[in-house]
N, C-alpha and C positions, 0 to 999 in steps of 0.2 A: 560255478563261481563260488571260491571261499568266503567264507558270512566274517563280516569286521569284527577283528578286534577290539575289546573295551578301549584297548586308545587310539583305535581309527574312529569311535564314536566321535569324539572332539569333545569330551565333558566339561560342562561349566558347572560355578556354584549357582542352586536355581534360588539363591536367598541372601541378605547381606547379615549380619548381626552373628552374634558370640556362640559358639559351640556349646548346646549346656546335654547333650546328650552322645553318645558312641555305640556305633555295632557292636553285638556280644552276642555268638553265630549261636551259643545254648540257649538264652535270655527269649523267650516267643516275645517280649515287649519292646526288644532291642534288636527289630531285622534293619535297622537303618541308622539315619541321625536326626537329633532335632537339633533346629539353630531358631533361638530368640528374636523375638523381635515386636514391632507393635501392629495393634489392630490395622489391616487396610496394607502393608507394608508390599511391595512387588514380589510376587513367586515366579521366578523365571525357568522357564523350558532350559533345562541342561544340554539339551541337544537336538540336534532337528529328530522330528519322527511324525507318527499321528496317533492322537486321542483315542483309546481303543477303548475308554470307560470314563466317567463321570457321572458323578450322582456320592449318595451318601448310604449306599445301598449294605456296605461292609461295616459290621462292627467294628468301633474303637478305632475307627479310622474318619470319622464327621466326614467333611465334605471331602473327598477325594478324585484327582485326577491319575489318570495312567498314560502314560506314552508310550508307546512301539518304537523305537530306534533303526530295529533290526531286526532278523529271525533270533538274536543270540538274544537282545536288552532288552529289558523294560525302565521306564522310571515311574516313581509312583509319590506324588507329592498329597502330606494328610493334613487335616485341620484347618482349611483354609476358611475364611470367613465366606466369597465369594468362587465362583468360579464364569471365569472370561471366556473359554473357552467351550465348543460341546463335543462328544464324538464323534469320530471322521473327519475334525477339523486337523488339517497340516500347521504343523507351528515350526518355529526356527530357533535354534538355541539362540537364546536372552531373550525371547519373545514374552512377555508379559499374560500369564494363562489364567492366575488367580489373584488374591489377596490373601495375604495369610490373615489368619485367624484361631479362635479354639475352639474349634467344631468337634466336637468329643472328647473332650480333654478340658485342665484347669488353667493354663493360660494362654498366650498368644504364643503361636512358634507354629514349624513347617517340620514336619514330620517328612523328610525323605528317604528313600531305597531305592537302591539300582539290584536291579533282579536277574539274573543268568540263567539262560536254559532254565527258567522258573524258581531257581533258586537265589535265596537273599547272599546279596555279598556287602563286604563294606565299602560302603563310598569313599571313604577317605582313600584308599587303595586307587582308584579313579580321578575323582576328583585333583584338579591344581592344587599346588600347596596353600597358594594365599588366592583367597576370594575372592 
């Protein structure tokens, strides 16, 4: 069986609030986006998959979750205040996994990245136009 497409994944935005960051494939600070917003605010599952990591275990990245999509995707949502979710649990895209927060970082925002064959791509590339 051929492994899905980024757009057979069915991507959502996993956060509501203002774009204050963009992918920059050179930048090692820029493998994703961050989007604004306040302490506690819903970080949602972009896609159904399962938790393949949770903890705060990776520098510069505070609290962190990872999703498995597929054999192709990962998502990886950073900073979160909380985390709803542990690993091995199944989530469904919009499903409610964290809080955002600034767990490693100086303010509140959600640090995300969709990962390909291991490698960082831009979400925005993925991702709906409008939120």
């Amino acid at each position: 069986m051929k492994p899905a497409s980024g757009s057979q994944v069915g991507w959502r935005w996993p956060a509501r609030g203002p774009l204050i960051s963009t992918f920059r494939p050179k930048d090692p600070l820029r493998k994703g986006v961050d989007i604004a917003g306040q302490k506690g605010d819903s970080v949602l599952a972009a896609a159904n998959g399962t938790v393949i990591y949770a903890g705060s275990a990776l520098r510069g990245y505070g609290k962190l979750l990872i999703v498995k999509h597929n054999e192709e995707y990962l998502s990886a949502y950073a900073h979160n205040h909380k985390l709803l979710v542990k690993e091995g649990s199944e989530v469904k895209a919009g499903q409610r996994i964290a809080e955002l927060g600034s767990s490693g970082t100086d303010r509140n925002k959600l640090h995300f990245e969709i990962r390909r064959n291991g490698q960082p791509v831009d979400p925005l590339a993925y991702l709906p136009r409008n939120p």
